[in-house]
C-alpha positions in Angstrom: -52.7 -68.2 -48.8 -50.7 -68.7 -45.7 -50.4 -65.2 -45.5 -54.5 -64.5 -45.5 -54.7 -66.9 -42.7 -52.4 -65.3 -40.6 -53.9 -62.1 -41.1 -57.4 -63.8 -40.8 -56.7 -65.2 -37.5 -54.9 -62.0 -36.0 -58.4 -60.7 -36.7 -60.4 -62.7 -35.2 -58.0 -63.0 -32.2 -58.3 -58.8 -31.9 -62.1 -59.8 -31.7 -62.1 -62.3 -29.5 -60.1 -60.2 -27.3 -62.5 -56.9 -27.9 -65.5 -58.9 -26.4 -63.5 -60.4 -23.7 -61.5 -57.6 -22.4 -64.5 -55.2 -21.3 -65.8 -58.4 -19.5 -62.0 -58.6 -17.5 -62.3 -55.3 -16.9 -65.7 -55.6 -15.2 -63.7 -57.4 -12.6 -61.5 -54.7 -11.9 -63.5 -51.8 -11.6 -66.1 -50.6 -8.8 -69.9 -51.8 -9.2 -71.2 -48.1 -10.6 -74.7 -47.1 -11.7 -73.4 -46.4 -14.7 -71.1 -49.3 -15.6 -72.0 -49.8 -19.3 -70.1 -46.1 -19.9 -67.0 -47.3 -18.6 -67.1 -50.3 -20.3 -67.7 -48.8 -23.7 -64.5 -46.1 -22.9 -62.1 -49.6 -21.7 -63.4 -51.1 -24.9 -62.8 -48.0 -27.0 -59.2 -47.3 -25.5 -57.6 -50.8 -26.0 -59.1 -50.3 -29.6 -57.1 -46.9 -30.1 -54.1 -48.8 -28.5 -54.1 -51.5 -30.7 -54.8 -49.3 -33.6 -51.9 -46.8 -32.5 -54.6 -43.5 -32.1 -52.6 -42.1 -29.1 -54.7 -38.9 -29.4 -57.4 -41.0 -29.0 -56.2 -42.9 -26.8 -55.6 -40.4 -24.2 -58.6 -38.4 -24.9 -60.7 -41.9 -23.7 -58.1 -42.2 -20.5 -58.8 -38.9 -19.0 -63.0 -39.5 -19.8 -61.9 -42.4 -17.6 -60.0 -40.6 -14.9 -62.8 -38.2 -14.5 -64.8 -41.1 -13.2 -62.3 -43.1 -11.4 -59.7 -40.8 -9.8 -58.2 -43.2 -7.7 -56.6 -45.2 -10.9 -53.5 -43.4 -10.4 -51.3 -45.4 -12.1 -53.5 -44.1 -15.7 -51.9 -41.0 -15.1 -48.1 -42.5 -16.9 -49.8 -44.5 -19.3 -52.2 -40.9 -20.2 -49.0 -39.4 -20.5 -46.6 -41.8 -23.1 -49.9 -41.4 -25.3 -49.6 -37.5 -25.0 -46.1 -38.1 -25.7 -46.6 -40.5 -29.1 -48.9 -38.0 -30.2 -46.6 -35.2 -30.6 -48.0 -32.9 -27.3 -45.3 -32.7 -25.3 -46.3 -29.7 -23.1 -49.5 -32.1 -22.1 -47.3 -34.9 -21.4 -45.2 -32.9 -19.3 -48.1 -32.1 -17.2 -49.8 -35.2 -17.1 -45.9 -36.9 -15.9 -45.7 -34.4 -13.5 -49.4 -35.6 -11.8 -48.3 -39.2 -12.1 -45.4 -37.9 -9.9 -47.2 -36.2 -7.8 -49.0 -39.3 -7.3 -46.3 -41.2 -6.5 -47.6 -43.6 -9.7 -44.6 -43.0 -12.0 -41.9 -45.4 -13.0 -38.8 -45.0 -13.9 -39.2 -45.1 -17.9 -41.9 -42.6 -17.0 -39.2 -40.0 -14.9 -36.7 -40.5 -17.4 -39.1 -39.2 -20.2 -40.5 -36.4 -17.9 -36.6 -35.8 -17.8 -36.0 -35.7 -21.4 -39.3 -33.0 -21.9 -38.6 -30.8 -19.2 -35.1 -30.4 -20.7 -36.4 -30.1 -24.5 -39.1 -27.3 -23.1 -36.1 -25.3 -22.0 -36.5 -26.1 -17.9 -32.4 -27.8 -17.3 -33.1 -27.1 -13.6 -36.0 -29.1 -13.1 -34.6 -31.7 -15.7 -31.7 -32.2 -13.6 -33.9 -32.2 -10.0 -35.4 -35.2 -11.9 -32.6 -36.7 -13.3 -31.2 -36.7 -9.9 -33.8 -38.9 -8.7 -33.6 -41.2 -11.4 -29.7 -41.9 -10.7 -30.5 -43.3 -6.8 -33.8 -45.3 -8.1 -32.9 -48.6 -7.9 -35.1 -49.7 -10.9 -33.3 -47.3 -13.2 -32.8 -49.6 -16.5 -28.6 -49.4 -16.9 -29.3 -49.0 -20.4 -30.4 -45.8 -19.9 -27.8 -44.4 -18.3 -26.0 -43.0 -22.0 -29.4 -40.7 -22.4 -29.6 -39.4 -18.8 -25.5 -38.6 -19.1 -26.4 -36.9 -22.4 -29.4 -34.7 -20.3 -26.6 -33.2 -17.9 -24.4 -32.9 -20.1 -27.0 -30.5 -22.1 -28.0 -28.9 -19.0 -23.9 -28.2 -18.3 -23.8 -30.1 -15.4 -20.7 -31.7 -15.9 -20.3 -32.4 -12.6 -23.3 -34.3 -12.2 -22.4 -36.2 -15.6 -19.4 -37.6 -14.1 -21.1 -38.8 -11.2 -23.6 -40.7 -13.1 -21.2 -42.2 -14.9 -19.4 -43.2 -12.1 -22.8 -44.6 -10.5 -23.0 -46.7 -14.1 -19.8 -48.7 -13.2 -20.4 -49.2 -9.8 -23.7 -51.3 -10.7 -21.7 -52.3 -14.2 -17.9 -53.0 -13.6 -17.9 -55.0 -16.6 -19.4 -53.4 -19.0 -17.2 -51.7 -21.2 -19.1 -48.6 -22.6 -19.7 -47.4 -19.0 -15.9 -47.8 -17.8 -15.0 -45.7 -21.2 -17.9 -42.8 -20.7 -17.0 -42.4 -17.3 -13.0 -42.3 -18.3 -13.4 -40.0 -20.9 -15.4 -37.7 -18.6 -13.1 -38.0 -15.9 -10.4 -37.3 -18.3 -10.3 -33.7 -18.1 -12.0 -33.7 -14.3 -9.4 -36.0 -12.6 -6.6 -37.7 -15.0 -5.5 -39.9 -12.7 -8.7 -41.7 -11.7 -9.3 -41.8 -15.8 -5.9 -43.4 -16.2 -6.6 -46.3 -13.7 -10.2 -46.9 -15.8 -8.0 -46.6 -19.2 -5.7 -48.7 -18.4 -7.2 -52.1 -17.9 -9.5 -50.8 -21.1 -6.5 -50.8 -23.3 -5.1 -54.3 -22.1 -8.2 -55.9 -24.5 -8.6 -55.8 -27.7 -11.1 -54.3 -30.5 -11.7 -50.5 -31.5 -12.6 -49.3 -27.7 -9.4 -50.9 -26.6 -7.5 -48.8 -29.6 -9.1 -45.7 -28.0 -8.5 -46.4 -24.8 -4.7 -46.7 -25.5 -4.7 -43.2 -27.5 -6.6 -41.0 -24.7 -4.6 -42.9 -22.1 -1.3 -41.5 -24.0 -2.4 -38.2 -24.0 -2.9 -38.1 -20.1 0.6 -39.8 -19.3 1.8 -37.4 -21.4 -0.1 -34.4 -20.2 1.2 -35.9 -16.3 4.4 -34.9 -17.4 3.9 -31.2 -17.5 2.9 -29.8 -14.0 1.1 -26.8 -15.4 -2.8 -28.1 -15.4 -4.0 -25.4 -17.9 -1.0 -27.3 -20.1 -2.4 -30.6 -19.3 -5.9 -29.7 -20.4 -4.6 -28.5 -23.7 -3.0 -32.0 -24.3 -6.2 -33.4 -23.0 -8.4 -31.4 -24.7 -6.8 -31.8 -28.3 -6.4 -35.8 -28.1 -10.8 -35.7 -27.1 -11.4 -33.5 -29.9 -9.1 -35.6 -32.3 -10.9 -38.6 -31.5 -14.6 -36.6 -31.9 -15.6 -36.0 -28.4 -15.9 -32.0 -29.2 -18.2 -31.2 -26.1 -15.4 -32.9 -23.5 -12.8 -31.4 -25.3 -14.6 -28.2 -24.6 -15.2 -28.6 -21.4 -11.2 -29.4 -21.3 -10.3 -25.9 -22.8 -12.4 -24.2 -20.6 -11.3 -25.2 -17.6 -7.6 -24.2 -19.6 -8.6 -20.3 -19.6 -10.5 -20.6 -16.2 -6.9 -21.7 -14.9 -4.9 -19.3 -16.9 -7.0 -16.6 -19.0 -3.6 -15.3 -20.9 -3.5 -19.1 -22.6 -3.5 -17.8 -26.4 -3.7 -21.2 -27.4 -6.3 -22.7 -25.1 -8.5 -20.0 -26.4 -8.0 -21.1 -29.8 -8.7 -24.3 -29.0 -11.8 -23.3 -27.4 -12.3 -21.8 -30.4 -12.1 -24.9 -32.5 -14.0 -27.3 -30.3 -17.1 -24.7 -30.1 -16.8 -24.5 -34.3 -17.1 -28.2 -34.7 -20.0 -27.9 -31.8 -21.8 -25.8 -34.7 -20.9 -22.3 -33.4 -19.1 -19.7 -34.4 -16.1 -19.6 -32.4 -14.5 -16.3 -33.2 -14.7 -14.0 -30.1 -12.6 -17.1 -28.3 -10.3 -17.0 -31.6 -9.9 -12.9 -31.5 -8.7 -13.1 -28.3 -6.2 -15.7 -28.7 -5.1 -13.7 -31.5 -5.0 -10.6 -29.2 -2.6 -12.4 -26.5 -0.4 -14.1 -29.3 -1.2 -13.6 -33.0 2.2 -15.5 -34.1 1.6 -18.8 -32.2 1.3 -21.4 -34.3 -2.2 -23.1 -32.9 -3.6 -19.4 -33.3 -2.5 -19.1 -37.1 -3.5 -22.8 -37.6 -6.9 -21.7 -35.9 -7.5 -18.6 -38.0 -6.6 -20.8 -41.0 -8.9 -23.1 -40.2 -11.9 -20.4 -39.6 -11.7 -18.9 -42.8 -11.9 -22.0 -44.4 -15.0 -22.9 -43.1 -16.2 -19.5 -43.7 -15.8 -19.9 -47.1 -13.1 -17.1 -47.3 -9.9 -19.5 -48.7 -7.8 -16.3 -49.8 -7.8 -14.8 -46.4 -6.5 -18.8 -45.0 -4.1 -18.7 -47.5 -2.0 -15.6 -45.4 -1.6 -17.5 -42.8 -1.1 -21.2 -44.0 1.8 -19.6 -46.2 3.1 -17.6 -43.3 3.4 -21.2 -41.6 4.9 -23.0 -44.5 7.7 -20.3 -44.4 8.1 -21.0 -40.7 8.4 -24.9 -41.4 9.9 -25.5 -44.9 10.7 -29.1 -43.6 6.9 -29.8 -42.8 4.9 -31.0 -46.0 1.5 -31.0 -44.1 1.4 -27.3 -44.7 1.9 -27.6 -48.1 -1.1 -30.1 -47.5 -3.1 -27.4 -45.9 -2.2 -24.5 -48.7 -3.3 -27.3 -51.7 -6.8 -28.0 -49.7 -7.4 -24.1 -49.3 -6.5 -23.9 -53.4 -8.9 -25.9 -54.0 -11.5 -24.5 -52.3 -10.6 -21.6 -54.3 -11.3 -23.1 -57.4 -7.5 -23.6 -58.5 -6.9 -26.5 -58.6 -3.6 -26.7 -60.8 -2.1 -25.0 -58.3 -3.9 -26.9 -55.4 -2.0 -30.3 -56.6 1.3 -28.4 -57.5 1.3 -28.0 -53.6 0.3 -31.4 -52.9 3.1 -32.5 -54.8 5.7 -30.0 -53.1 4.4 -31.9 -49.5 5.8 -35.1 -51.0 8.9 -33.4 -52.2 9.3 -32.1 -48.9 8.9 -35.2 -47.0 9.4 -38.4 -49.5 8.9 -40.7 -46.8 5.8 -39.7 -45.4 3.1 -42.3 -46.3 0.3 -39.3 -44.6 1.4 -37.3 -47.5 1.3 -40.2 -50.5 -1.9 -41.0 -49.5 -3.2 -36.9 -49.5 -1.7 -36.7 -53.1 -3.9 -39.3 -54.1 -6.8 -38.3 -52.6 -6.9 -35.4 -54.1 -5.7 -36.2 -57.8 -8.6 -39.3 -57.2 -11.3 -36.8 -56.2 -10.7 -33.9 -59.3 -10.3 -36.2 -62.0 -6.0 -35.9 -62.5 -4.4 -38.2 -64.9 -4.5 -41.7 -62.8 -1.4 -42.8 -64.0 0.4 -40.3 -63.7 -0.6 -38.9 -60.2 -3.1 -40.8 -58.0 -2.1 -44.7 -58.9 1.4 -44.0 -58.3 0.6 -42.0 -55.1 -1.3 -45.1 -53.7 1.0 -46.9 -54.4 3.9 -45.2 -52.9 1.8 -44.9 -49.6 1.2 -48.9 -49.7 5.4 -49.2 -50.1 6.2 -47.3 -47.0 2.6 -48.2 -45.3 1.4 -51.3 -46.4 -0.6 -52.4 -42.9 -2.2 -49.4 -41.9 -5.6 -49.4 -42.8 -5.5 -46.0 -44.1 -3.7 -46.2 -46.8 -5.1 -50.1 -48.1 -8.7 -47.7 -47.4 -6.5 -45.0 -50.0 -6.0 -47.4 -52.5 -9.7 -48.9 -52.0 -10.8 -45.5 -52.4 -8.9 -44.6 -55.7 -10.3 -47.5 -57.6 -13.4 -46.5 -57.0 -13.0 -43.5 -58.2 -12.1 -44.9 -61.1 -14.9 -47.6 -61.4 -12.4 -50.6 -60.7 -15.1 -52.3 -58.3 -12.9 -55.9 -57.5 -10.1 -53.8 -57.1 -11.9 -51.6 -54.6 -13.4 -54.2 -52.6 -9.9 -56.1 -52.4 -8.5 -53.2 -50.6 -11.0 -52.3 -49.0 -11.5 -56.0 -47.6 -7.8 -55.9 -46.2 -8.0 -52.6 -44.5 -11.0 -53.7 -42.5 -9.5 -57.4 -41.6 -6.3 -54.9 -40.2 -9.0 -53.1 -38.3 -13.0 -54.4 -38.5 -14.0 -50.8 -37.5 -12.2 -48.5 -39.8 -14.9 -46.2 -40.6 -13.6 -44.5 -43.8 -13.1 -47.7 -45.3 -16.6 -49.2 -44.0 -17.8 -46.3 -45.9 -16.2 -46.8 -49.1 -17.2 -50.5 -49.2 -20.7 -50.0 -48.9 -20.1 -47.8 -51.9 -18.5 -50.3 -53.5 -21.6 -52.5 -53.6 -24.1 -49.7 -54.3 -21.8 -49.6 -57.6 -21.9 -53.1 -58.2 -25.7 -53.7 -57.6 -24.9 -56.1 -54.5 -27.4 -53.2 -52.6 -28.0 -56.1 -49.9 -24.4 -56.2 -48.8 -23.9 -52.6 -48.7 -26.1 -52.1 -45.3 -24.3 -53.9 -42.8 -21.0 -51.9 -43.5 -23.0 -48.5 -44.3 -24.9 -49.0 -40.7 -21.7 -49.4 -38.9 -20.2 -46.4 -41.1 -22.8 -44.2 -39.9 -22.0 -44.9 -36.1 -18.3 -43.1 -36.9 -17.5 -39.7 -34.9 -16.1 -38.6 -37.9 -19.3 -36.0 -38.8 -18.7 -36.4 -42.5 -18.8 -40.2 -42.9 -21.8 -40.6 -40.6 -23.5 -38.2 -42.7 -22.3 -39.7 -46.1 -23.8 -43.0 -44.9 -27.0 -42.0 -42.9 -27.8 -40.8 -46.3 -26.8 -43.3 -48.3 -29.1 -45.5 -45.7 -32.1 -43.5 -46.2 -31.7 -43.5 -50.0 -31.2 -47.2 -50.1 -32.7 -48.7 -47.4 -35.4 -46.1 -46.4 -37.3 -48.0 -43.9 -33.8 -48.9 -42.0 -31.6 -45.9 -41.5 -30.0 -44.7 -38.9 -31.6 -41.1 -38.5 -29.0 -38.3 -37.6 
């Protein structure tokens, strides 16, 4: 009942407001001869407004601005319902005339930003994006989306200097401090240093970042050579999912020294994770130096992902050879067995890695990864290799997530959640093991508690968990997810 009256009065208050509003705009608009028109278009747009027609909506607005040019200002507001309803050409045009009319605020330029850019125009984009950085009405919070525009339109340059224009209006504020250090990163170390360092004195995840890209650029400082010291760069961004900046990074590595084999392969590897192919940068590193190490590890890496595991298999072995000490190629050859559908032999090498190198939880907690994901004999493989990587690294998050991850695998739910729980007390922001919680409680039915944890899950840079969850999301809470 107490829902029909809510609805009943909403109704009658749209009414009320129906009859009243033509009147109010009567007060507004120029004596005419033909007055009752207008007010039959004002009384037929707010109805298309508050019934969220925008092609209605705008068709009604320009009726209206064919009688009353001088309402400038209907020119935005024409073009955000152009804009709702899908025509983005018209709402390019109709943003542009509200510009031209000096009747366009900054919401309005931002979004003419954001078109001209998807319609293929960066130039223009950027002439507008410009504008928008020196407008002192510019919401802060929009400062993220107009980095991401130059970024797109590879003005790097001019995304540094927005996000230094961010933390002059916002010192404090955290986020802008750590966009604007990891673009200076590659740009200007130093000046990213003096924004890291204070970052890394707090605490929480961004603090934990800040701390590992600030260690990469003391100890790229330590080289003089800057190709060097973008490679360092460069790998630590890409490590820690900022593919584009780490691109930008290797770049600027050949452009400084266009024999670097292994800032080619790099190059190579940041464009692959950016969805492209990658193998023109990767033939020429192999060209300058086909027995580095990077260059083989790239190449290994590239046939992988092109599906060809036999051809990664040459040069992971050739590798393992090189390194008989180093289990994490014995690591690499299981995965690319695997992928070739052997997997006998795939944990027969994950088992060599911990033969190799006993003491290397990394390695435990691969093991039992594996033998949890293809269905080995628990007891005799995967419990016992979570367990060994608890012994020699109990607090680290990844292997309590390990362990969390093996009973669910094997439908142990309380287990699961207990370790799970304890990796994410170690560190609230772990995103594998936010993952694997919310997984946890899909299993057990507790659907509710899964979102929170699944949400933050699908916020990770890791590609693969944010996909797992955002999907996860929109199977289980379709009117909620995060959309990727």
């Amino acid at each position: 009942m107490l829902k029909f009256n809510l609805q009943s009065l909403k109704r009658q208050s749209l009414l009320a407001m129906m009859i009243v509003l033509p009147l109010v705009f009567l007060t507004f608009l120029p004596i005419s001869p033909r007055p009752f028109r207008e007010l039959d278009l004002l009384a037929a747009l707010y109805q298309a407004e508050v019934l969220g027609n925008h092609e209605k909506a705008a068709h009604y607005l320009r009726l209206l601005l064919d009688d009353y040019p001088e309402r400038v200002e209907w020119w935005e507001r024409l073009a955000f319902h152009e804009l709702e309803a899908g025509n983005i050409t018209q709402a390019a045009g109709d943003f542009q005339q509200a510009w031209q009319e000096e009747a366009i605020s900054s919401q309005g330029l931002f979004a003419l930003t954001k078109i001209l850019l998807e319609l293929g125009q960066p130039d223009r984009a950027v002439q507008y994006g410009l504008i928008l950085v020196e407008r002192e009405d510019f919401p802060p919070e929009y400062f993220p989306q107009l980095i991401e525009v130059f970024e797109k339109a590879n003005r790097w340059d001019l995304a540094n200097q927005t996000a230094q224009r961010w933390v002059e209006l916002q010192p404090q504020n955290s986020e802008a401090v750590w966009t604007a250090a990891v673009l200076q990163a590659f740009q200007n170390p130093e000046e990213a240093i003096s924004l890291l360092i204070p970052l890394s004195a707090e605490r929480g995840e961004q603090a934990r970042q800040a701390s590992r890209l600030l260690e990469a650029l003391e100890t790229a400082q330590e080289n003089p050579d800057p190709a060097y010291q973008r490679v360092v760069i460069g790998q630590r961004l890409g490590e820690m999912g900022y593919w584009n900046v780490a691109e930008q990074a290797f770049l600027e590595a050949v452009r400084l020294l266009p024999d670097y084999a292994e800032g080619w392969a790099l190059l190579a590897e940041a464009r692959q994770n950016l969805g492209r192919d990658g193998f023109p940068e990767l033939r020429r590193a192999f060209e300058l130096n086909p027995v580095s190490d990077i260059v083989q590890t790239a190449m290994a890496l590239y046939w992988r992902r092109q599906d060809q595991p036999t051809v990664a298999l040459g040069y992971l072995r050739t590798l393992a050879e090189k390194y008989p000490n180093e289990g994490r190629w014995q690591v690499e050859i299981g995965a690319a067995l695997a992928q070739s559908g052997d997997l006998v032999g795939a944990l027969h090498a994950y088992r060599r890695a911990v033969e190799i190198e006993p003491e290397n939880a990394e390695l435990w907690r691969s093991l039992a990864v594996f033998s949890a994901s293809n269905g080995f004999d628990p007891q005799a493989y995967t419990l016992p290799a979570a367990q060994r990587a608890l012994d020699l690294d109990g607090s680290n998050p990844a292997s309590l997530d390990t362990a969390g991850f093996v009973y669910l695998q094997l439908g142990k739910w309380e287990e699961a959640e207990q370790f799970l729980q304890q990796a994410l007390k170690v560190d609230e922001s772990y995103a594998p093991a936010l993952l694997h919680l919310g997984q946890v409680y899909l299993e057990m039915g507790r659907t509710s508690q899964a979102f929170q944890p699944l949400k933050k899950a699908a916020e990770s840079q890791d590609d693969v968990i944010s996909l797992t969850a955002q999907r996860l999301l929109q199977r289980y809470f379709p009117g909620e997810a995060i959309q990727p």
